[in-house]
Backbone as a ProteinNet text record, in pm:
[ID]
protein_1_A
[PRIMARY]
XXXXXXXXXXXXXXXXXXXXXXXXXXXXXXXXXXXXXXXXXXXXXXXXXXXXXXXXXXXXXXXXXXXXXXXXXXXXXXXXXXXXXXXXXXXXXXXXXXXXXXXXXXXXXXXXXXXXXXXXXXXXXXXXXXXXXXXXXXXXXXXXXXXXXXXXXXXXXXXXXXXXXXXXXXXXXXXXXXXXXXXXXXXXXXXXXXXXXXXXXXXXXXXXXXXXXXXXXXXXXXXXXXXXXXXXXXXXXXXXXXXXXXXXXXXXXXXXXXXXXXXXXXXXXXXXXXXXXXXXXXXXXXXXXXXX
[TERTIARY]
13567.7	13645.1	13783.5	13844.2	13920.6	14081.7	14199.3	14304.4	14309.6	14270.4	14272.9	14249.7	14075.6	13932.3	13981.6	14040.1	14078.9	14161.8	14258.1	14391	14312.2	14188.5	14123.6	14039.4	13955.7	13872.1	13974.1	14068.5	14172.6	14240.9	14301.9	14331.1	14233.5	14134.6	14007.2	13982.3	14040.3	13930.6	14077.5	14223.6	14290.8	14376.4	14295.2	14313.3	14183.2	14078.3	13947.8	14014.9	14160.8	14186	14313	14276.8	14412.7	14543.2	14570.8	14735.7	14772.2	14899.9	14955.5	15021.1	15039.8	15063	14951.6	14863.3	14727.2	14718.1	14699.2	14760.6	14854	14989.8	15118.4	15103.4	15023.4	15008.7	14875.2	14823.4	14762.9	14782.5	14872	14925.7	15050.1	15111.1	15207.2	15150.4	15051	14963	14913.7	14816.5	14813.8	14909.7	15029.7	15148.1	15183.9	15174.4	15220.8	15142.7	15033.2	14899.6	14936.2	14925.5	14966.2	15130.7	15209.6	15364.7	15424.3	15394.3	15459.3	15504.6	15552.7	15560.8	15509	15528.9	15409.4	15391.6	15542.6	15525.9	15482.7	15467.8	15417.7	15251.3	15202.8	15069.9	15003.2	15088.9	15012.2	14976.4	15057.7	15029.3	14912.3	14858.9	14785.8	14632	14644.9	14489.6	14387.6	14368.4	14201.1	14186.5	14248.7	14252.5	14220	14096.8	14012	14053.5	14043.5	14071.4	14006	14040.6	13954.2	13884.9	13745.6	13749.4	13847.8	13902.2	13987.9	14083.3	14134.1	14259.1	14213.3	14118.1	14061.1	14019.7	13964.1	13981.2	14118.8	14206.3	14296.3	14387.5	14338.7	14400.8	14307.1	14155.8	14044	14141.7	14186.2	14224.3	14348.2	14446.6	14529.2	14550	14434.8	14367.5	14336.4	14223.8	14173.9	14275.5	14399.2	14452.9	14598	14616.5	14696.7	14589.3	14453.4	14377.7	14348.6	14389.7	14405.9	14512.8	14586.3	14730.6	14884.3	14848.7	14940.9	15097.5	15202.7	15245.6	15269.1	15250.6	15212.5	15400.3	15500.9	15605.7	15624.3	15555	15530	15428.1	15361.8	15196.8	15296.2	15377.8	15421.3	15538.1	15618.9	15781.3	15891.4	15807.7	15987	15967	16105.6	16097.3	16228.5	16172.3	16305	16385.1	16503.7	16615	16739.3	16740.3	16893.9	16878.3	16772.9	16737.1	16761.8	16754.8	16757.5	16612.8	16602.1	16445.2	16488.1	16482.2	16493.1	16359.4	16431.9	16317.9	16288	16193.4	16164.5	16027.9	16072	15937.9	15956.2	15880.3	15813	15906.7	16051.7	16171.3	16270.4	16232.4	16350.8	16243.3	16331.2	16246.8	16235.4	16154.9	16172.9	16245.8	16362.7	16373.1	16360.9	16378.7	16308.6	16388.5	16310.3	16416.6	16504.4	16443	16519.8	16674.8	16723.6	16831.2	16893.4	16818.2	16966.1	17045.5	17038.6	17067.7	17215	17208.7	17335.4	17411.2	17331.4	17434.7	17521.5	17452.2	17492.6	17623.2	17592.4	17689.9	17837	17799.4	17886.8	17988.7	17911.4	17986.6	18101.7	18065	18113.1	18230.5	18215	18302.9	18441.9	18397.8	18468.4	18511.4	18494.2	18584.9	18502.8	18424.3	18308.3	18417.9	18350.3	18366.3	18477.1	18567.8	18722	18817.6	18788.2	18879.3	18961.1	18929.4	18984.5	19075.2	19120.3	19198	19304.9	19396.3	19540.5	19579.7	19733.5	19876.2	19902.4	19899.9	19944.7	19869.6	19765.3	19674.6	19502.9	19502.9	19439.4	19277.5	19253.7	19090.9	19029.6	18932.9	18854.2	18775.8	18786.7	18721.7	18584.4	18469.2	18350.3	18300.7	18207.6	18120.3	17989.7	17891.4	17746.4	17675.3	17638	17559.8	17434.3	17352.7	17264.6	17127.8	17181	17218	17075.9	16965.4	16831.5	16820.2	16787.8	16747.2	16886.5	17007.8	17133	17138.7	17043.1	16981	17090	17125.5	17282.1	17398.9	17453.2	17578.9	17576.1	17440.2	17451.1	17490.9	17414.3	17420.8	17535.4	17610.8	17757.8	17831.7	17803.1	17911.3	17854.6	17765.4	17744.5	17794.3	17811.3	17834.8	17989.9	18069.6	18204.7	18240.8	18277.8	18296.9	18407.4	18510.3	18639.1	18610	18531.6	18500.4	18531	18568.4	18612.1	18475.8	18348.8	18225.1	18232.7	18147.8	18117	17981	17898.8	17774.7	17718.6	17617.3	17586.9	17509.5	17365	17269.8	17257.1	17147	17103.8	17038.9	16942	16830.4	16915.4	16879.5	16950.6	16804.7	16665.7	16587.2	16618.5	16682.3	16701.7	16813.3	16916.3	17080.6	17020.3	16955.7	16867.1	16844.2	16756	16663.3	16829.9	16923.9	17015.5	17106.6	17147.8	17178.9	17140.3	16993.4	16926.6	16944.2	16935.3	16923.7	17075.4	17188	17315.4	17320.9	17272.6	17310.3	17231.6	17086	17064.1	17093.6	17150.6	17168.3	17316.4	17405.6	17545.1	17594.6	17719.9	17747.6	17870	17834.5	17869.9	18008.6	18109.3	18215.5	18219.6	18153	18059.8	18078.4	18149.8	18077.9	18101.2	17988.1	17986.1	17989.6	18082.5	18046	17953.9	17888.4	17766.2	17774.4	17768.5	17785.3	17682.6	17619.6	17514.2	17523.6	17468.2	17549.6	17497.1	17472.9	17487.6	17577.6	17574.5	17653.2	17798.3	17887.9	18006.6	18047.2	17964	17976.1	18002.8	17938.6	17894.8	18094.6	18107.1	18234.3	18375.8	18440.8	18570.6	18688.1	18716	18848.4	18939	18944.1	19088.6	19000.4	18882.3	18821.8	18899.8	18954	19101.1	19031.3	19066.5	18971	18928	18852.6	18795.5	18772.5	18767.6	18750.4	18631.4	18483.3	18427.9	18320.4	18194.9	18125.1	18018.6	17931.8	17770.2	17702	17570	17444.5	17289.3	17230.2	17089.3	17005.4	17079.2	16957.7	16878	16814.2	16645.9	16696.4	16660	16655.1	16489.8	16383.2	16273.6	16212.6	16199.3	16199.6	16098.9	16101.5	16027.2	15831.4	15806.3	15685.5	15632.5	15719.5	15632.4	15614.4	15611.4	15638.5	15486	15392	15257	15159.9	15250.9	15188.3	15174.7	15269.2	15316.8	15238.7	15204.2	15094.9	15070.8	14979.5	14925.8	15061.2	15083.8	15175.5	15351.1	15396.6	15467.1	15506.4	15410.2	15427.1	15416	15344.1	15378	15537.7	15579.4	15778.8	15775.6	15918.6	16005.1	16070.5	15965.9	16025.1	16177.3	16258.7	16343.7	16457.2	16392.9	16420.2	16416.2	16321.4	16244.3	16268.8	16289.2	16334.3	16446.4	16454.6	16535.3	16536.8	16533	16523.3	16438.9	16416.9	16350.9	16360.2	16498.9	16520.1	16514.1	16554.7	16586.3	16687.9	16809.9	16953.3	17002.2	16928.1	16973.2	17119.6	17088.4	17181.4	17319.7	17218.8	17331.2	17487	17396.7	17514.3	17621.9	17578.3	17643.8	17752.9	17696.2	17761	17865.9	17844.6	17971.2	18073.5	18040	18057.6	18176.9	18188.7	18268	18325.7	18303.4	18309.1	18483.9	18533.3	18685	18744.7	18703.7	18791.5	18802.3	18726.3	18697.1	18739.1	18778.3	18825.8	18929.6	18964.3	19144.6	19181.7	19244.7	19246.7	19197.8	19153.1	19063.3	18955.8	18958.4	18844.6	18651.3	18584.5	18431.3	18342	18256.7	18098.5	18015.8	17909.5	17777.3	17663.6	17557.3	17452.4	17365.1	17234	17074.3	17001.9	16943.1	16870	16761.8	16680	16568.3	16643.5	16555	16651.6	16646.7	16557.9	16544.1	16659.2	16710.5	16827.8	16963.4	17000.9	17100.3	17216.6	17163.6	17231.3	17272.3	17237.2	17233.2	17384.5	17346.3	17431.9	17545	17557.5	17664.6	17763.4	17708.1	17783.8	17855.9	17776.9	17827.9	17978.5	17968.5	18087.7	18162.5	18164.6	18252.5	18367.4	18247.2	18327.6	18365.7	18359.3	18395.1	18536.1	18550.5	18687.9	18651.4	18507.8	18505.8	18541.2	18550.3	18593.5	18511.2	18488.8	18449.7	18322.5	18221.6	18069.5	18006.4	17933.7	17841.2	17707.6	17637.4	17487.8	17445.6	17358.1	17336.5	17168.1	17111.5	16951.5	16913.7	16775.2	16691.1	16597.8	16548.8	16441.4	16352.2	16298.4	16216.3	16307.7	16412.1	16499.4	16552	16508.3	16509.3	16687.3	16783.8	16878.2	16824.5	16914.2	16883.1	16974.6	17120.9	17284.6	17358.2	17394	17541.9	17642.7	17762.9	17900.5	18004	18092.4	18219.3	18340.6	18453.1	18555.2	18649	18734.2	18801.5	18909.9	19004.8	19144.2	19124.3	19233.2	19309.4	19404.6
12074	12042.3	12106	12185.1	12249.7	12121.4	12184	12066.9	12015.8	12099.7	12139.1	12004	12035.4	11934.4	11774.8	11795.6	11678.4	11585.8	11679.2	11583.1	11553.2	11638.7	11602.3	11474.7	11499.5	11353.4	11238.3	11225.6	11145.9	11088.8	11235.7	11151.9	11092.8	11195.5	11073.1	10925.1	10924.5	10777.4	10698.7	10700.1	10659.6	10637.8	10752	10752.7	10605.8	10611	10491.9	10347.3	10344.8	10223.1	10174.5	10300.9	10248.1	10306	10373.1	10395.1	10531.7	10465.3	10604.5	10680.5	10819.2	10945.9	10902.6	10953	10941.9	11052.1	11142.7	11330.6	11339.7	11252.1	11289.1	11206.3	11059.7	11013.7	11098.3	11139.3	11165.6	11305.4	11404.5	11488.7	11430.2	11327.7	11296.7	11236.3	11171.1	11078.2	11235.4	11326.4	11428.5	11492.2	11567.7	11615.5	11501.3	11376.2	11301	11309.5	11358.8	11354.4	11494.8	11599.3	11685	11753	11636	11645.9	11759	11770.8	11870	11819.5	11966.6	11877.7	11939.1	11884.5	11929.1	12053.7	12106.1	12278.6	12342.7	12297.5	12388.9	12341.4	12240.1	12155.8	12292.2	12250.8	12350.9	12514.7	12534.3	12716.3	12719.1	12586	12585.2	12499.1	12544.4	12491.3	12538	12612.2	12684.8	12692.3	12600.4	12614.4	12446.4	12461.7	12394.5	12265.1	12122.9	12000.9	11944.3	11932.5	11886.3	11762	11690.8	11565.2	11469.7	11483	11403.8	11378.2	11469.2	11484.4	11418.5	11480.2	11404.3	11224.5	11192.7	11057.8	10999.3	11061.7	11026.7	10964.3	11069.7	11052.6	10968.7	10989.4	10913.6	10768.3	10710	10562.7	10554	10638.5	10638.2	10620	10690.6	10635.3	10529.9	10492.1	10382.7	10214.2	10253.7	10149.9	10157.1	10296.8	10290.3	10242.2	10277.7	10215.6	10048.1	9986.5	9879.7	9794.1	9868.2	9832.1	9814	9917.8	9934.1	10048.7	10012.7	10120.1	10256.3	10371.9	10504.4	10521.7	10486.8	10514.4	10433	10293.5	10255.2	10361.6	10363.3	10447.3	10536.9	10658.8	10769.2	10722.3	10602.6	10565.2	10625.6	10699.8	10782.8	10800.7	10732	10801.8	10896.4	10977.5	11044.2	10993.3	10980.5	10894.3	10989.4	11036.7	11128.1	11188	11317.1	11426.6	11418.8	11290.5	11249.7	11192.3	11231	11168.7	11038.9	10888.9	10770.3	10730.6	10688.5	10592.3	10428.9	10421.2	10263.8	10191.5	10068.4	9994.3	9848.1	9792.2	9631.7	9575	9577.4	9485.5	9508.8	9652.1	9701.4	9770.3	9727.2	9767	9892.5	9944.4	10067.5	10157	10248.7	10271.3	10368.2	10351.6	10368.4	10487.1	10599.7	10662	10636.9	10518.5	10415.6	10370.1	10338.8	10330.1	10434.3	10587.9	10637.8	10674.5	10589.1	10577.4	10498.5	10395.3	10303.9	10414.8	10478.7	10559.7	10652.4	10683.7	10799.7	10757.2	10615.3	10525	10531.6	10537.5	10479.6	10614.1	10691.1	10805.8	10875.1	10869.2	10869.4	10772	10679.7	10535.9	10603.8	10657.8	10647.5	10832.1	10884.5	10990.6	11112.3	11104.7	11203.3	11259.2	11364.7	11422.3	11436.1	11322	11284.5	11311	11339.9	11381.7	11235.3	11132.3	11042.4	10953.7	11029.2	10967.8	10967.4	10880.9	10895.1	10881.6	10954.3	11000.3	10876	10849.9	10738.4	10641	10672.4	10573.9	10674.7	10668.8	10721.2	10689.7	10579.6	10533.9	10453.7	10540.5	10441.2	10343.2	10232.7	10114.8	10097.4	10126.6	10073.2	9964.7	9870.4	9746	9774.2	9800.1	9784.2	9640.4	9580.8	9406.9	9468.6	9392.9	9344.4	9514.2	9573.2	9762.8	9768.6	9669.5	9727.9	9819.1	9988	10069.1	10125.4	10100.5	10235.5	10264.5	10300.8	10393.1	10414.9	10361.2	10327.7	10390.5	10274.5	10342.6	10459.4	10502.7	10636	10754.5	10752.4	10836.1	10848.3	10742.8	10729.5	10809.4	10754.7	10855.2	10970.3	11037	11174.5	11259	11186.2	11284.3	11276.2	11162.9	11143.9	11075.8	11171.5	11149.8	11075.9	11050.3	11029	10887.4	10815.3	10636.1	10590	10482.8	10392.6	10260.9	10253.5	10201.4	10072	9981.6	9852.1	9824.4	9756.2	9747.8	9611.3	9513.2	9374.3	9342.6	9284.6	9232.5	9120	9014	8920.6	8920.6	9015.8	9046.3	9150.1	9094.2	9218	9305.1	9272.6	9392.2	9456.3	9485.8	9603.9	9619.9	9577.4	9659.5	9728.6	9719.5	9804.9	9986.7	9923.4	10077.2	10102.2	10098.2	10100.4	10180.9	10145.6	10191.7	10292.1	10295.7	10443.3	10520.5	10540.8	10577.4	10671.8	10624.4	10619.5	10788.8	10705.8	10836.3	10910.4	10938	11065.4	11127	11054.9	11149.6	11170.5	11123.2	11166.4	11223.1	11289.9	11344.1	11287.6	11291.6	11200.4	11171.2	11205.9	11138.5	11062.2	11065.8	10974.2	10863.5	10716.9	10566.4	10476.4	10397.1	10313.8	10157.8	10080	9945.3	9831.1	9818.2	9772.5	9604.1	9500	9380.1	9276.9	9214.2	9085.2	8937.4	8940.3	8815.4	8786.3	8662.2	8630.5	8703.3	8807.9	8869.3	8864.5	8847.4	8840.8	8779.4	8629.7	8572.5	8671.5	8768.8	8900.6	8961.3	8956.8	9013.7	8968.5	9014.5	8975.3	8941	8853.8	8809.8	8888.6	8994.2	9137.8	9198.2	9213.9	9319.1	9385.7	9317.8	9328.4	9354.7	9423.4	9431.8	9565.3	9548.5	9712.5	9750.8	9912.6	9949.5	9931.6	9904.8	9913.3	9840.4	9782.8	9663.3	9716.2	9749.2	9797.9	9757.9	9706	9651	9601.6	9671.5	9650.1	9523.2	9405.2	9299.9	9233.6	9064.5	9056	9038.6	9070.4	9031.7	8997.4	9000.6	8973	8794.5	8724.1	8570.7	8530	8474.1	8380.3	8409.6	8357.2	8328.1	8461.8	8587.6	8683.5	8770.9	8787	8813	8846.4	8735.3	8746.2	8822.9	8851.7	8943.4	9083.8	9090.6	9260.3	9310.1	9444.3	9499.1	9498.4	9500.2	9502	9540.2	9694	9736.6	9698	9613.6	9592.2	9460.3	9359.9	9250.3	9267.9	9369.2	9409.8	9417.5	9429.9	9443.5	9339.2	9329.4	9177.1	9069.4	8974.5	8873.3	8838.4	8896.2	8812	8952.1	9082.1	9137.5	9179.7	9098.5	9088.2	8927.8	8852	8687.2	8674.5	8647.8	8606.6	8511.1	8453.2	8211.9	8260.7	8137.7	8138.2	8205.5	8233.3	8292	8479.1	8515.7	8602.5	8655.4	8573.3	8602.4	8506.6	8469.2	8323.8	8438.3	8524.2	8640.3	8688.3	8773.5	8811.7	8690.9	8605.4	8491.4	8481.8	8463.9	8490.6	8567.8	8694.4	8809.4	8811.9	8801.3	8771	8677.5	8573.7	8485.5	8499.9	8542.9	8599	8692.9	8809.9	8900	8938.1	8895.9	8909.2	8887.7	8780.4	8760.2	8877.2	8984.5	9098.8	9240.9	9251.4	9342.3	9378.5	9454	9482.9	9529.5	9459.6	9518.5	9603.1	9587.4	9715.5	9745.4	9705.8	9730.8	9723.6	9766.4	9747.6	9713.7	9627.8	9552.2	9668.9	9717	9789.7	9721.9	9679.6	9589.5	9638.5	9658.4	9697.3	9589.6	9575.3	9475.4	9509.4	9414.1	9412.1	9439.2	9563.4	9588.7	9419.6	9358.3	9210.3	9094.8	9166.6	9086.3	9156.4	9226.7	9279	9193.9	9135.2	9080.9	8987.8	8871.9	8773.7	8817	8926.8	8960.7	9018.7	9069.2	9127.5	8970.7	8832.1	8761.7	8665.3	8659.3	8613.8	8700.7	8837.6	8945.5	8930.7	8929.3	8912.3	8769.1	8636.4	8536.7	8484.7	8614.1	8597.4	8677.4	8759.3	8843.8	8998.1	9021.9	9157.2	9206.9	9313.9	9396	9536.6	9578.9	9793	9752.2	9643.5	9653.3	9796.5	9854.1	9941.9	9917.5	9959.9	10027.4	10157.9	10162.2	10337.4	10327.1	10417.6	10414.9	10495.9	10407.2	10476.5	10612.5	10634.3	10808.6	10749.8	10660.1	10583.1	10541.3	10581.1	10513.5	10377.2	10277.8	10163.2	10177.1	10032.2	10001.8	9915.6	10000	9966.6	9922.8	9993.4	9928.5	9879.6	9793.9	9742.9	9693.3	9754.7	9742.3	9689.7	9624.5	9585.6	9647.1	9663.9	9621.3	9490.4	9474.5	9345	9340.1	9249	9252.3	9122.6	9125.9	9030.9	8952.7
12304.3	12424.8	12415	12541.5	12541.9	12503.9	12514.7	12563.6	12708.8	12772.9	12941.4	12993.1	12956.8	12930.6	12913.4	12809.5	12755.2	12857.2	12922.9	12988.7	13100.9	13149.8	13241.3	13254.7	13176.4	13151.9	13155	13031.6	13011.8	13157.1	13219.3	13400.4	13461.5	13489.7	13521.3	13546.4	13353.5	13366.5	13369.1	13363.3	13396.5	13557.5	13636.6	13746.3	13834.9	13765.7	13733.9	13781	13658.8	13594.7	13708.9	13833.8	13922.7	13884.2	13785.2	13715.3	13758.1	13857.4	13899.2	13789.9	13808.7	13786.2	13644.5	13692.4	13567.4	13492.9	13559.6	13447.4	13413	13507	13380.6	13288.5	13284.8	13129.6	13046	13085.7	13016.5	12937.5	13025.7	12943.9	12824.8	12883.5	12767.3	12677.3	12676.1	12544.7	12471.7	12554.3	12456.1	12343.1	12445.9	12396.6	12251.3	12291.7	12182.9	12053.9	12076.2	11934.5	11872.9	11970.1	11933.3	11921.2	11892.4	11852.3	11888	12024.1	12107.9	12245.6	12358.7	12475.5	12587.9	12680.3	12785.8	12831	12835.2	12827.3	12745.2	12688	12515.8	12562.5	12613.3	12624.3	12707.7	12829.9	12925.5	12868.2	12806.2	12811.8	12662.2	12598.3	12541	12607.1	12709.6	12774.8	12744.9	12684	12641.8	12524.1	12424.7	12260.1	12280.8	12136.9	12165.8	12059.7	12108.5	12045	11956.2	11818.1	11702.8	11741.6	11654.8	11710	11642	11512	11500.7	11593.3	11650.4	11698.3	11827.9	11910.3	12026	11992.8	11898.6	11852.2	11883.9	11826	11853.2	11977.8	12083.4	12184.4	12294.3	12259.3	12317	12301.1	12181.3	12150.7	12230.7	12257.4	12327.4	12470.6	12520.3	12687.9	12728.4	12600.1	12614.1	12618.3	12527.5	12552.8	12651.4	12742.7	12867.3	12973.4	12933.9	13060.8	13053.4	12931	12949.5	12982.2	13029.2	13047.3	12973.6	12870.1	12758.5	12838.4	12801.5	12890.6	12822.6	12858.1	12792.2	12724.4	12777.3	12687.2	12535	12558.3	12436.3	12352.3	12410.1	12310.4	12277.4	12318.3	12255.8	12203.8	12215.3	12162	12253.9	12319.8	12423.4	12581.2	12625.3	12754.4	12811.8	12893.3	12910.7	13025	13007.9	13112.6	13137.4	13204.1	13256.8	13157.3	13161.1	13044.5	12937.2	12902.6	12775.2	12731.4	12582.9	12539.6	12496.8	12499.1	12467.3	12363.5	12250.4	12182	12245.8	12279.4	12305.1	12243.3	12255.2	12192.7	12293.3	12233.2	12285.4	12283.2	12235	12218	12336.8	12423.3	12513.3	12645.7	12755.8	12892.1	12891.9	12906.9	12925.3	13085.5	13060.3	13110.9	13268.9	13379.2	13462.5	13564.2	13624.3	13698.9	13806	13891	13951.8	13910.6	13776.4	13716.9	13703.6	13704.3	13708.6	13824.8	13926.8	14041.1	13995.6	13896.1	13819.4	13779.3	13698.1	13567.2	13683.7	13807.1	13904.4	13968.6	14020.1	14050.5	14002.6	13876	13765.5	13775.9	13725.3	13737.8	13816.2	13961.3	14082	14110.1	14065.3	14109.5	13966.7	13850.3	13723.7	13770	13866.1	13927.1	13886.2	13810.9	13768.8	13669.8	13565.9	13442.8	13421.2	13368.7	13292.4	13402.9	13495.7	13597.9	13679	13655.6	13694.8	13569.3	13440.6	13374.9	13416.1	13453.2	13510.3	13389.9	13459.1	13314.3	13273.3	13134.5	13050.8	13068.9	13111.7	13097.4	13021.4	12818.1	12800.2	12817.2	12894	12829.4	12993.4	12994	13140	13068.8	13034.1	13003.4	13051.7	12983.9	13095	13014.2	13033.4	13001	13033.2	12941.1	13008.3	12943.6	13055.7	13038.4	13055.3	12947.5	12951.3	12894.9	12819.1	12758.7	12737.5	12674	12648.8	12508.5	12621.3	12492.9	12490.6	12557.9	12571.4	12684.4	12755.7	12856.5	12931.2	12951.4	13094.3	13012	12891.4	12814.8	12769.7	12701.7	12626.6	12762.3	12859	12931.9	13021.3	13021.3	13068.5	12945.4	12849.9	12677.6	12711.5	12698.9	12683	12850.5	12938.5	13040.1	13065.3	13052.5	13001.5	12849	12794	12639.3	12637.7	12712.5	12706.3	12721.9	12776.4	12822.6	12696.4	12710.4	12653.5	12654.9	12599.9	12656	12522.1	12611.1	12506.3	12547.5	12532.6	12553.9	12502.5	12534.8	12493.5	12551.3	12452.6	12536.1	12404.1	12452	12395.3	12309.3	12246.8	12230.8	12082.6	11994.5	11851.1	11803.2	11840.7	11836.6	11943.9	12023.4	12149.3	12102	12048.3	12002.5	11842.5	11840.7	11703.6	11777.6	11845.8	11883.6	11989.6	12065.8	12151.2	12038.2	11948.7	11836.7	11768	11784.5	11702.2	11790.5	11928.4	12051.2	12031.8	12070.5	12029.4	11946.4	11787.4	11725.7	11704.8	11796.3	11802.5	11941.8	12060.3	12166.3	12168.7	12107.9	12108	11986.7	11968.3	11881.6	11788.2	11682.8	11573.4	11555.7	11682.7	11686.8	11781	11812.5	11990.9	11924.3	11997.8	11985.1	12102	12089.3	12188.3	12104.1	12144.7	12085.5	12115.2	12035	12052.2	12021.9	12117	12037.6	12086.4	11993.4	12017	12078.7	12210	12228.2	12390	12480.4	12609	12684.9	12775.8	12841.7	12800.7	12869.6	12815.7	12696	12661.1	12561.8	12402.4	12438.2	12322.1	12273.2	12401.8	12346.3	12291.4	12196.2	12080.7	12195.3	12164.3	12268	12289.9	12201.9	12185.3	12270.2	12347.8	12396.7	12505	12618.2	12721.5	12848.5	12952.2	13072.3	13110.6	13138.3	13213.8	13366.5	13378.2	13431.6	13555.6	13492	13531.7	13455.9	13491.6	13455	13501.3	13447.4	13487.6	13431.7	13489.3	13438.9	13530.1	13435	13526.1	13433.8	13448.9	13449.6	13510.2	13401.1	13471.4	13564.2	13702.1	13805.7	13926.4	13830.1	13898	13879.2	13986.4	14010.6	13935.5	13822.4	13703.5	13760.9	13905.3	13933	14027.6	13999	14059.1	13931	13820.2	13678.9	13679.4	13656.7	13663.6	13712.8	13813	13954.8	13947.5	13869.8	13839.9	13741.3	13740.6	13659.2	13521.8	13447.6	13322.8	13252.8	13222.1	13159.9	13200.4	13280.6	13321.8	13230.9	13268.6	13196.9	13047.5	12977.4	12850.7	12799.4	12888.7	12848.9	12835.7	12748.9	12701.6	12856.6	12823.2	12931.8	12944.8	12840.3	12860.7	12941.9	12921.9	13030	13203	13188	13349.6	13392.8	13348.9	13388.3	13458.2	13620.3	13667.9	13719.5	13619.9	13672.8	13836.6	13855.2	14010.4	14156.5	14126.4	14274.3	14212.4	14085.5	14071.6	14060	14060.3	14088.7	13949	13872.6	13763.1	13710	13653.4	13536.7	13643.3	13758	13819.8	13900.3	13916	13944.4	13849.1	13695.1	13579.7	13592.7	13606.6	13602.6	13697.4	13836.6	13941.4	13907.9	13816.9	13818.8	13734.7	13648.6	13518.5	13531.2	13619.6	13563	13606.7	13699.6	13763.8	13649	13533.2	13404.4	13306.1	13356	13231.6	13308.3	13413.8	13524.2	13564.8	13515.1	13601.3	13739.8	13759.4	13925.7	13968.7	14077.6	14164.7	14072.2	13968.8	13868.2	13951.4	13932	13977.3	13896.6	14009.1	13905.8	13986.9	13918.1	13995.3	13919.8	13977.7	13942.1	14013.8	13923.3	13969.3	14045.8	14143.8	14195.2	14250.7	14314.3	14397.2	14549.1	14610.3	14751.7	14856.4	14830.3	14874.6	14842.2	14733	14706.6	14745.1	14774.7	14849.7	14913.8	15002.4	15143	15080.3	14980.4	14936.4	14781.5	14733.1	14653.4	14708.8	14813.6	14880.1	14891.7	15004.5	14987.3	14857.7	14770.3	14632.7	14602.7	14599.8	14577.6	14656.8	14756.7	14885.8	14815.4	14817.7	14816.6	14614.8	14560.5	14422	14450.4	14566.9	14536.7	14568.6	14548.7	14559.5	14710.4	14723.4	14883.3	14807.3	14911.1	14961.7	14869.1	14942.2	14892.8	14944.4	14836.9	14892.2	14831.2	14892.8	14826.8	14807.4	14706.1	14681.5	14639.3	14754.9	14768.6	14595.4	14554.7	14486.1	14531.2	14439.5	14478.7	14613.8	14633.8	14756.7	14875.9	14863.3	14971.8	14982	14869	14876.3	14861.6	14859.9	14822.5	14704.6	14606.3	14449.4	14405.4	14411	14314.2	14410.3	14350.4	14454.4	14396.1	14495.3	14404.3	14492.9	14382.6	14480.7	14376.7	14476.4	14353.8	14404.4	14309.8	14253	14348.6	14428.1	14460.5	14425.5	14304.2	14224	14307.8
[MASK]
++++++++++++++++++++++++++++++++++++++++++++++++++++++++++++++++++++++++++++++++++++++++++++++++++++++++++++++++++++++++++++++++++++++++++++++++++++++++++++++++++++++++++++++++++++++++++++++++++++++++++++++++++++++++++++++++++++++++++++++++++++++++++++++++++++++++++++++++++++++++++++++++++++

């Protein structure tokens, strides 16, 4: 059997199992056996697959078609052209979010250009950090941030951490601290700029509902108490204490929760709410800033 062959059958029977983009997992489960990547995959389509090696990846199908999610099976996903390590301890990240990091960017004046004189450091905060996905890609596109980062969960500030020092460069840091949202951070921490975070925000009893490989992620990243808003309330809730004037929150949500999060910000203090659509058009981030 060719490689070709292989990704074919493989989409096939994963296309069978209902799972969208079924050839792009199944070329990346290949690529992953054969410790390469998909460009390198393709221009090797007519060179022919050992059965070990096809064993290999046969077991690999077999358990995305059971609902395993294919970035676990290979350990990586790529997030704002970055390759991310992830596992069972951290959500995997989604292209939907970098709609946040895009956010973020924009609001923080894009590439160092918004450092004002005598004032050396744009302060950012990422809640609730996972694999990095958000902070790292904020450090590497402005090196100059001033970034802190904190989730609950110290197997995800593990891999967030490994993450860290292989996509930035080794004078690169982001502070990394363990802990309940703000709770995480040292009282000298002072206020920031800007406050970003994509947490759980999906409602306790639709959790179930959601697909095989979905619910494979860490519940305690997808748990948003009942209504779905349990964290983000938190987060509004606090967050004016960690913000310097005019300072901004941007938060990932369900476009269903929107309207509902817009008034919480409003009547926490925030003013100049916006939204900023995902790749589907949905409204995905929403931001306010602060008048103190």
């Amino acid at each position: 059997m060719t490689i070709r062959q292989a990704i074919t059958q493989g989409g096939a029977r994963l296309n069978a199992a209902g799972i969208e983009n079924s050839s792009l997992d199944a070329s990346l489960l290949l690529a992953h056996v054969l410790q390469t990547n998909r460009t390198a995959l393709a221009a090797k389509g007519t060179e022919p697959l050992s059965e070990e090696l096809y064993a290999m990846y046969n077991d690999l199908i077999r358990k995305r078609f059971n609902g395993e999610c294919a970035a676990y099976l290979t350990g990586r996903k790529e997030f704002f052209n970055h390759e991310f390590i992830v596992n069972k301890n951290v959500l995997v990240p989604r292209p939907d979010t970098e709609i946040l990091v895009e956010t973020a960017l924009r609001k923080s004046g894009m590439k160092n250009s918004v450092f004002e004189k005598g004032k050396p450091y744009f302060r950012v905060l990422d809640l609730c950090t996972g694999s990095g996905a958000v902070a790292i890609s904020l450090k590497h596109e402005m090196p100059a941030l001033e970034l802190y980062a904190s989730d609950i969960s110290k197997e995800a500030l593990v891999i967030a951490k490994i993450n860290a020092k292989h996509i930035l460069p080794e004078n690169s840091r982001i502070n990394f601290y363990h802990g309940n949202l703000f709770k995480a951070l040292p009282k000298t921490c002072g206020l920031f700029s800007l406050i970003v975070s994509n947490p759980p925000y999906i409602p306790a009893g639709k959790i179930k509902t959601l697909s095989a490989e979905v619910q494979n992620e860490p519940r305690i990243a997808l748990d948003g108490g009942k209504s779905g808003l349990k964290i983000i309330k938190q987060i509004i809730k606090n967050a004016p204490f960690y913000l310097e004037q005019k300072g901004s929150l941007l938060l990932e949500a369900d476009p269903q929760q929107m309207k509902d999060i817009a008034v919480m910000l409003e009547k926490r203090g925030f003013h100049n709410i916006e939204l900023s659509k995902d790749l589907s058009g949905q409204e995905r981030v929403i931001s306010g800033t602060l008048e103190k």
